[in-house]
C-alpha positions in Angstrom: 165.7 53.5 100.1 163.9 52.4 96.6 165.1 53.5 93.5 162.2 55.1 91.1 164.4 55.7 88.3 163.5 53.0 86.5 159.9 52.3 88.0 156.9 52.2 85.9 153.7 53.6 87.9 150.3 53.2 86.3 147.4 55.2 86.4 144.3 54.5 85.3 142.0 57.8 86.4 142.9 61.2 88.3 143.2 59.8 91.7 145.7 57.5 90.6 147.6 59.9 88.3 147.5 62.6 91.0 149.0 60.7 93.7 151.8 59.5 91.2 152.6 63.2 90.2 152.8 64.5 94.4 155.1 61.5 94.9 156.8 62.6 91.9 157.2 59.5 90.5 160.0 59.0 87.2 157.6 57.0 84.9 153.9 56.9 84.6 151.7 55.1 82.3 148.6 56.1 81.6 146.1 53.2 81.4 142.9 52.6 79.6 140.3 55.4 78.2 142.2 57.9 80.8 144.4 58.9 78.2 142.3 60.8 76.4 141.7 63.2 79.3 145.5 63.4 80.1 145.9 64.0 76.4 143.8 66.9 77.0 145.3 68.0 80.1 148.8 67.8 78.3 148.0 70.1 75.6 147.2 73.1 78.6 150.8 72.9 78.8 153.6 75.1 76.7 156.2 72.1 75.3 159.9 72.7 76.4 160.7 74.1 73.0 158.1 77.1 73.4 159.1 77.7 77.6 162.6 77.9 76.0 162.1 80.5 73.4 160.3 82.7 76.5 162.9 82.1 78.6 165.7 82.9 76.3 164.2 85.7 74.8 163.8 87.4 78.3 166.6 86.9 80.1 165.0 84.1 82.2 162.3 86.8 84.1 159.1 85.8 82.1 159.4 82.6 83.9 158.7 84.1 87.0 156.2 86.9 85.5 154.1 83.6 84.2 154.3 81.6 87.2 152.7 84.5 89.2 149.9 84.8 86.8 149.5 80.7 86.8 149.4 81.0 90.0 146.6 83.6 90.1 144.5 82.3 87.4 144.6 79.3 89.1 143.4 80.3 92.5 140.6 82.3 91.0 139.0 79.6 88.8 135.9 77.8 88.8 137.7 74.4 88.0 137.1 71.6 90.6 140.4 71.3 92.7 141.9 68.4 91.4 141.7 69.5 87.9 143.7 72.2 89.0 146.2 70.3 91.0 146.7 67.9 87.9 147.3 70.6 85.4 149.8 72.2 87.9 151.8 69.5 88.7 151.8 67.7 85.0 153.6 70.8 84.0 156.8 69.2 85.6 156.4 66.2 83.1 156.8 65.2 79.7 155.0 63.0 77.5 155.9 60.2 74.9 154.3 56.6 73.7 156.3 53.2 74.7 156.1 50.2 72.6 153.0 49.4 73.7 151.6 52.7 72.3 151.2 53.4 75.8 151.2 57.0 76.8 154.4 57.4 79.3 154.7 60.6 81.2 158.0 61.4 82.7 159.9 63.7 84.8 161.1 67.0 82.2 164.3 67.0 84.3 165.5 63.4 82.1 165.5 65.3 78.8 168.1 67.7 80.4 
């Protein structure tokens, strides 16, 4: 068995970061011009701050409420498939810069 905790993954376009996020990797850097378009596909997503203050301020149900609607939206758009698969499964990640101003995302579940 591997350990991925401390593993570094890189992506350089969608294939690469979608196959990293179903394999749920720890760490993955985004490479090259690509991170512009993550950039973008980052900001779709509520930061951990805002899901808290829903969550909190509904006794935990909104989360299921908006993950029903996700859900819906999601099957009903126009969006090409993998766009969709990326923005649902980067919502399980955060996102920060290394030292090599690198964008790094990461599993939401190491802040915790």
């Amino acid at each position: 068995m591997t350990d991925k905790t401390n593993t570094m993954v890189e992506a350089y376009n969608a294939k690469d970061l979608l196959q990293a996020l179903k394999n749920q990797e720890t760490f993955i850097v985004i490479k090259g011009d690509y991170q512009k378009d993550v950039r973008n596909l980052m900001d779709t997503k509520l930061s951990d701050k805002e899901l808290l203050g829903f969550e909190l301020g509904s006794a935990g149900t909104i989360g299921i409420v908006a993950e029903v609607f996700y859900q819906i939206a999601n099957f009903f758009s126009n969006e090409p498939e993998e766009k969709k698969q990326l923005e649902s499964r980067v919502r399980g990640y955060n996102m920060k810069f290394n030292e090599n101003n690198e964008m790094v995302l990461y599993l939401r579940q190491l802040d915790f």
